[in-house]
Structure formats: C-alpha cells, structure tokens
N, C-alpha and C positions, 0 to 999 in steps of 0.2 A: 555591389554587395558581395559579401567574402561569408564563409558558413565553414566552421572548423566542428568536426563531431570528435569531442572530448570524450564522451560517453557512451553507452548504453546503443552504442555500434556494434554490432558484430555480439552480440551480449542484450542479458535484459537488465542490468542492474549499472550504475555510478552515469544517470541521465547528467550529461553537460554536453550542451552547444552554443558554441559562442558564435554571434552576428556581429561582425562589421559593414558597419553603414554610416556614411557622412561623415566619418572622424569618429564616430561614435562606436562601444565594444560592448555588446549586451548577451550579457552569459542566461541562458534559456535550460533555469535549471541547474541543481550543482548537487547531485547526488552522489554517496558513496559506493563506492565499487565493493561488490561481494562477491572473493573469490578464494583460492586456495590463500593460506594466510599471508606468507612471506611477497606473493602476485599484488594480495589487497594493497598491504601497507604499504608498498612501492608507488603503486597507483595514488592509493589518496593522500599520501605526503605530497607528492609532486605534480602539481599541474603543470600542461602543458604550456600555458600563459604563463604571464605575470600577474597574479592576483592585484597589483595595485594598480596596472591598467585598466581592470574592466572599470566600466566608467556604470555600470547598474546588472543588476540582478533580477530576471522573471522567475517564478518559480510557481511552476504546476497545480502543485497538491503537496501535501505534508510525509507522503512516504519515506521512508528513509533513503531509501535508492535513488531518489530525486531532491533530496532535501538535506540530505546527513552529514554534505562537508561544508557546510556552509560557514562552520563556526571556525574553521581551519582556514578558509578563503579569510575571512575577516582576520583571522589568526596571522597569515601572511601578508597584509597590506588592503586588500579592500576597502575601501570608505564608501564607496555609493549606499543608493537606497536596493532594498531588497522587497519588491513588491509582489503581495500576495494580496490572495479573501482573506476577510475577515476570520471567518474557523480555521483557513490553513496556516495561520498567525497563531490562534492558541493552540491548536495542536502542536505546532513545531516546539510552542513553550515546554510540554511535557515529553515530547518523543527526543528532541534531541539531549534533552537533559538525561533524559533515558540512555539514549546511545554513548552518552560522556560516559557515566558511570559505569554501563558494563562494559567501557574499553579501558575505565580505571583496575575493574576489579580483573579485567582477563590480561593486562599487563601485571599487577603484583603475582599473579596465580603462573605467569609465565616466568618471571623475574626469578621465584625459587627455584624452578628448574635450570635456569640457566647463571644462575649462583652456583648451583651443587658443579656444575660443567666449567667451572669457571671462565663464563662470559659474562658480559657485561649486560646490565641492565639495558632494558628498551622503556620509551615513554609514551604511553597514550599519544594518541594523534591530537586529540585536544580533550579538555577538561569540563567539568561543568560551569567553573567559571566562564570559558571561552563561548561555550553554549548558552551561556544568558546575556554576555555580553552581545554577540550576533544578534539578539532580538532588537537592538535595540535601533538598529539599521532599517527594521520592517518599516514599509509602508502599506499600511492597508485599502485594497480597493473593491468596493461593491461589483457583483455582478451587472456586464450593461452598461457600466461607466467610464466611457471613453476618458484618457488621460496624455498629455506628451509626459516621455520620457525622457525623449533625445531629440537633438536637431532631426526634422523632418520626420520623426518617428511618435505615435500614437497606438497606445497598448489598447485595450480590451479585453477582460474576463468574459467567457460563457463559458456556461455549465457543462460538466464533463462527466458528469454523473457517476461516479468512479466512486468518491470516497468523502467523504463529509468537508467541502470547500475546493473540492476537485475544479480544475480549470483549463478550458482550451485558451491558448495563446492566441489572441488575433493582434498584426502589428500592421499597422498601416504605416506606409511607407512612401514618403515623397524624396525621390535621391534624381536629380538631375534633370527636374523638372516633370516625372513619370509617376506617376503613381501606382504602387501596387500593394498587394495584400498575403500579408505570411501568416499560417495557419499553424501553431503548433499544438497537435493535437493534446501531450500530454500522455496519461493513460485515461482509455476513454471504457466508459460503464456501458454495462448489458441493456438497458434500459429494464422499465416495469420493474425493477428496485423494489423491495420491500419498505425502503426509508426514504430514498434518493430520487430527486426527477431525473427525467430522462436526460442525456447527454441533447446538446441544444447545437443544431445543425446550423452553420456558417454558409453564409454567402459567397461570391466574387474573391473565389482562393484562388492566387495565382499561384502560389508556392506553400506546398505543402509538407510538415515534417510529422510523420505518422508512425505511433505505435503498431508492431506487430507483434506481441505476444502471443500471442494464439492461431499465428497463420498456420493455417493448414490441419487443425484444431477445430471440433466441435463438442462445448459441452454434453454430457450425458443426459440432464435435464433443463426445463423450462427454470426462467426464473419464477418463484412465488410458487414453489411446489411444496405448500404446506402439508396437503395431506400426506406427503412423505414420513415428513417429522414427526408429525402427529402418529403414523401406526406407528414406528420406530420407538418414541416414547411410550408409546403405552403397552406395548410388547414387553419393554424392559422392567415396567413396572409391574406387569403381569405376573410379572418372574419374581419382586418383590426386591429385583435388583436396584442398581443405582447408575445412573446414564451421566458418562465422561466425555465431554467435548472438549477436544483442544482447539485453542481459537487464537486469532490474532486480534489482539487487544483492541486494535481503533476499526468501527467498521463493522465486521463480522460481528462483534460480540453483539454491537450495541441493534445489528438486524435481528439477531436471535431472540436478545431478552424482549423485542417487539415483539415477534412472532409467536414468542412464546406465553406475551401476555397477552394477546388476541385470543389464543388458541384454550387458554385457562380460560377465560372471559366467558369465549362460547361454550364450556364445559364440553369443548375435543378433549382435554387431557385433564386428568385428577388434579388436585391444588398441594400439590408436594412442593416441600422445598426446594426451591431455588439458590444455588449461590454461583456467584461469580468473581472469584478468588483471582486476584490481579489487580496488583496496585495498579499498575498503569492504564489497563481495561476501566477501572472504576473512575480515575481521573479523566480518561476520553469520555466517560459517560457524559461524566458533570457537563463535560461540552457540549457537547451533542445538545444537551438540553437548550441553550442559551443560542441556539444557530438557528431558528426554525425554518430562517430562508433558502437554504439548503433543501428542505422538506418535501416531498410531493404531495400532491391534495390529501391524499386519504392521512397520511400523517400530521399533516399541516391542521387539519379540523381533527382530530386526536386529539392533538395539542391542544385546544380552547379549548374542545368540547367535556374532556378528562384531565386535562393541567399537567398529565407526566406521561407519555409513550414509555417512559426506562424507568417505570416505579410501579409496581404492586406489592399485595400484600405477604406473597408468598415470596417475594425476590429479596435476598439478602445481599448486599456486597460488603466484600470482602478487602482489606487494607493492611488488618493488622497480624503480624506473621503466627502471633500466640493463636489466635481465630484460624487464621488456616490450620494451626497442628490440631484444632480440635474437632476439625470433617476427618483426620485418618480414626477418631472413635463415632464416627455418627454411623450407627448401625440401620438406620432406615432409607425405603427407599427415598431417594433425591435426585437432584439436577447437580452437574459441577462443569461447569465452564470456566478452563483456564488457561494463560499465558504457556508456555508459545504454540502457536499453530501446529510447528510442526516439532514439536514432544523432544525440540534439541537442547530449552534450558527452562527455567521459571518455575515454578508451584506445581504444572501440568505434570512432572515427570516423579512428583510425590502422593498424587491423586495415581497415577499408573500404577507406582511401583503397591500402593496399598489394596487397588481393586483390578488388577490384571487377570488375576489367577481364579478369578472367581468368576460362574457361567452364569449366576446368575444380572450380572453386568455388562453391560453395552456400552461399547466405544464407541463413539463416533464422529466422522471426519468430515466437517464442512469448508474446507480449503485445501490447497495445493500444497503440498511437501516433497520435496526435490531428494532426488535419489539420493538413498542408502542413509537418512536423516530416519532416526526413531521413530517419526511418522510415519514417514515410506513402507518400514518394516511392518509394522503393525496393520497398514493397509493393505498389505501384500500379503498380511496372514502368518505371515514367519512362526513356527509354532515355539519357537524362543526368540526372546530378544533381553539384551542387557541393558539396565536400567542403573546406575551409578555406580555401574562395574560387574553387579551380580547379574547371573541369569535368569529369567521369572519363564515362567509357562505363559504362553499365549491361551488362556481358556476364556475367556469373556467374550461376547459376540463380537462384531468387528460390522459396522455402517458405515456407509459412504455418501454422504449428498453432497452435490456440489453445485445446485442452482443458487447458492451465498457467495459463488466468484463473484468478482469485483471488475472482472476485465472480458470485455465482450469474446467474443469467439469467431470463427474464422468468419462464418455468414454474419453473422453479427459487425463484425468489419468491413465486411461489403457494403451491407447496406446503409454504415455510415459513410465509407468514402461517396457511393451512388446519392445519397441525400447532402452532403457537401459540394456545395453548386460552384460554378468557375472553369474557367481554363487547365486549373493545374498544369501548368505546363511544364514543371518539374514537380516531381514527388519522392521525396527521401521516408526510406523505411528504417527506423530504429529500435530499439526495446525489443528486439529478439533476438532468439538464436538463432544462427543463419540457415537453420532447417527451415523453422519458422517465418522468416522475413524472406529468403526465396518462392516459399511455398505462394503468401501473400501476394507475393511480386508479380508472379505467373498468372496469378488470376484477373489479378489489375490490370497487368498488361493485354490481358484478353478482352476486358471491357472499354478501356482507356487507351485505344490505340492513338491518339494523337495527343498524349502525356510521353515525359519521359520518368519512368521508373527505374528506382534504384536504389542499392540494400550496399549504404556508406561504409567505410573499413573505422576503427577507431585510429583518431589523427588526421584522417583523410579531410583537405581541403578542396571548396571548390568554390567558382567564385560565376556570379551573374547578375 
C-alpha cells in the first residue's frame, strides 16, 4: 500500500489522501484548500495526481475543506463513483453549489480590479454547472453497510458525529493475501451532541489516519450547556435588546434553533421572535429534517413524538433578501441568527453593522473565528471595528459559548484514539496545524508506545 497526503497535512483545511492498493487509487476526501488567496488558487487548480487516474472517491462529511473541489476533480477527468451517506450527498447538493457561486461572484468582483491595472481576467475554479454536474458521480451509502469498492478493498461508514452524515472511513483490505484495516477518521465530534450521536468507535485498526484539530486544546465548556444560553438570552432581553448570533449555516445553526426551541418549550426563555436569515442555513434546515438517522435518542423521539425539532411557532426563516432588509426596521426585542460564522461575508455583517453600537444588544459567538477575521475582532472586544469599510463603535455586549464546536478537543481525542481498539501500528496525524498535531503526537506517543506516530508533510509519501 502507497498513502500520498494531498491535503490537510501540515494545515487543517483542503482534506485529500490518496491510497494505492492492488492497482487500485482511492482519493479519501477531496477538500479545498483555504489559504492566503494567490497560495489557495495554486493549490486547488492543481492536484498533485492526475484526476483521471483516481479510479474512486471516499468522502467524510459534506464540509467544504473536505468536500469543495470535488466538482474540479470531476472538472479535470475523474469518472469514478464518489461515495458518501446519504445527508453528506444532499448537503454537498447545496454547499458546493454555494461554494460555485461565491467563487463566481469573488472572481467578477476581482476581475474589475484587475481590468482598471490592466491585467487579465482570472476564472472561477469551477462553476455551478460543474458543481451539479459532480453530483451525479455520488454513490450513496447507509451507515453499517459494508460495500467493495476495489480489488481487495471493502468501505464501511460509521458515525463520526461531527456534522449531519459525518463519517469514519473503515477500508478493509486484503492486498497479498493479508488482511488489514485502515481507519480514516475524518473529523470526529465531541460526542453528547445536542442533535448528533455519538462518534461510533472502530474495532481492529491497524492503520490509522487521524484528525488533530484540537491537539493540545481544550474547550472552555461541556457540550449541552444550555443553561449558558439560556441566562445569555435572557440578560439580553432584559435589557429589551436583540441577540445577534453569527453562525455557520449547516450544523451550528440547525443545534441552536433545537436548543432554542427546547428552551422556549420549557418557558427558560420568553417566546420572542426568532429568525434565521440565510439562505443556505435554511436550505441545510430542510435537510436536516428528512435525515433522522443521523439523530440521537432524545432527537430521534422529538422527531415522532413533535414532527419538527427545526419548527416552532416563534421561529421564522429567512430566504428572501427584501425580508432580511426588513429585521434592519424591527425595533423589538428578538433572536438573529446569521450566515457566516465568522462576521467575514453574508447577511451577518448587515445585522452588525445595524445593532453594533447599541448596549442594549448582545453578540454572541458560538464557533471558532480564525484570527484577525471580523469575528475575531469582535470576540476580542476591539472597541472599533470596520464593517463594509466604515468604522462602528463596539458598544453591544459581546458572549462567547463554545460547547456548539463540532470537533472534539484535545481529551476528547484521547479518549477516542484510547476507545479505538487495535494494533495501530501506524498512525498519521492530519487536519492540524502543526502546533496542534505535534502537541497530540506527544501525548499518543506517551500512551501508544508500541505505535508509530506521526504528523505527515503535505506531498509526503509513504508506503506499507
């Protein structure tokens, strides 16, 4: 076996690792790479392979960073199948079609500048056409449902608890008459999830390729720390303000408007308006609905017992752009949950710039926002920040939860490697930055002494 790290080596973002096995080339994952711009575009125009060699596609979960060049692979030669779950299939329907469009619109937006400089136009890396043409490659497969792929090779999904159809890679492998078993974690969830079961621990791992995000990282809270939210909100309301979450649309949002119709339900918080202003947030909703397999108990009997976990009477969502201009006149207190996370493009940065300056208003951040990104700022307290060029006053309160991460934490990572049974006799660390995937490294290797550990270069082959 040959194992090429494409991706999300040395970095947490553009997941590709390709396996050669028996003649066979299976790319594990084919995510876009997000980095300084002129760095990105380099990276995700050109793979390291030849796209019309890989003979199949595994893919994770529906994230962009794992999922986003897929329609470029197929763009460049690819024909195989593309096998995912069933939810990381319709997601992909709407995210990547998402990701087309705002590489269309941040190409003509760049193309004027580089008109007036007299350079030549640049093209989107692919289109929406290319993005729905790629669907059509999916193959979808149940949790649990062993399947061959390839000479000698047998996939398996389990649960990764990450993000709505999230998946650990298990490939069984017979190459030379030997059998063995590669584990590719993916990104793996915190478990106890608001929405999501737990991540589903694998047996008889001989080879192991492991998320470290979070090495050396512990979150600040438990997961399911509602009564966090719950004073938070009603603090804000107290004040007769209006409470701003920026959110990342698939996922986060859709744990929230649970949470938050639990919390109504039990009359923790008043029955104010709710809205949820993001197209794309609202389309992941719709899914969300139609996946219940995904679901853990307590959602899962939600589900029959109530017909909608992402439907109340106070929750409004949001599609159409004339409806978002008219929460900048909604003078009562309310809820606004909106696109992006972290406050760098979407609707979120027009709910800001309308309720920043005002104290009786509360911000608040239930996900990660990477330095010096308008989130960041705003988390940081910055007592100005500029919002579509102008500067505004930071006066509105400024909250922080972060038990709605989506990715376990450094203990959290132990005790899934420690509950993943097997020899491991190799174990590759990826999806961090190499503060992070050293950090992890050293711990494992403190527990795992008869593993070998180690935090891959990107490009770097190795073959066993």
């Amino acid at each position: 076996m040959k194992l090429q790290f494409c991706g999300a080596a040395g970095t947490t973002t553009g997941s590709q690792h390709l396996l050669e096995v028996n003649g066979s080339r299976i790319l594990l994952d084919c995510g876009l790479y997000q980095g300084k711009r002129d760095d990105a575009w380099e990276r995700n125009q050109h793979f390291p392979f030849e796209p019309a060699e890989v003979d199949a596609v595994v893919l994770s979960h529906a994230h962009i960073d794992h999922s986003g060049n897929l329609p470029n692979l197929c763009k460049q030669g690819f024909r195989g199948n593309i096998y995912a779950t069933f939810a990381t299939r319709d997601l992909c329907s709407i995210m990547l079609a998402d990701c087309a469009h705002i590489q269309t619109y941040d190409a003509k937006w760049l193309n004027k500048r580089r008109k007036k400089n007299g350079q030549g136009e640049i093209q989107p890396i692919y289109d929406e056409r290319d993005a729905e043409l790629c669907l059509r490659q999916f193959v979808n497969i149940g949790y649990e449902r062993p399947l061959p792929i390839a000479d000698g090779v047998t996939l398996t999904f389990i649960d990764a608890g990450h993000i709505l159809g999230s998946a650990q890679v298990v490939l069984d492998i017979v190459e030379d008459g030997r059998k063995k078993r590669l584990l590719f974690s993916g990104d793996v969830g915190r478990g106890n999830n608001e929405l999501l079961r737990d991540p589903v621990l694998c047996d008889g791992v001989d080879y192991f390729i492991m998320e470290s995000t979070y090495g050396g990282r512990e979150h600040e809270l438990p997961t399911q720390a509602n009564e966090h939210i719950e004073r938070v909100i009603n603090r804000a309301l107290e004040r007769n303000g209006k409470v701003i979450i920026p959110s990342f649309a698939v996922e986060r949002t859709q744990a929230l408007i649970y949470v938050l119709h639990e919390l109504t339900e039990a009359g923790a918080i008043p029955e104010v308006p709710i809205f949820v202003d993001s197209p794309l947030a609202v389309s992941a909703t719709e899914i969300f609905r139609i996946h219940p397999e995904c679901f853990n108990e307590s959602v899962y009997e939600f589900l029959f017992e109530k017909r909608n976990p992402f439907g109340f009477e106070n929750l409004r969502l949001i599609r159409n752009l004339n409806e978002s201009k008219e929460l900048n006149h909604f003078d009562q207190p309310c809820i606004i949950i909106s696109a992006s996370g972290m406050c760098e493009a979407g609707r979120i940065l027009h709910h800001l710039r309308n309720n920043i300056e005002d104290p009786k208003n509360t911000i608040l951040f239930v996900g990660y926002c990477a330095e010096q990104t308008l989130g960041w700022k705003i988390r940081n307290r910055w007592p100005e920040v500029n919002i579509f060029g102008e500067p505004f006053k930071l006066r509105a309160q400024v909250e922080i939860l972060d038990s709605f991460s989506g990715h376990a934490d450094h203990s959290e990572l132990l005790d899934y490697f420690d509950g993943t049974h097997g020899p491991k006799e190799k174990v590759w660390l990826v999806h961090g930055e190499p503060e992070r995937s050293h950090a992890l490294a050293e711990a494992l290797r403190a527990r795992h002494p008869g593993g070998e550990i180690s935090t891959p270069q990107w490009k770097e082959t190795v073959e066993f």
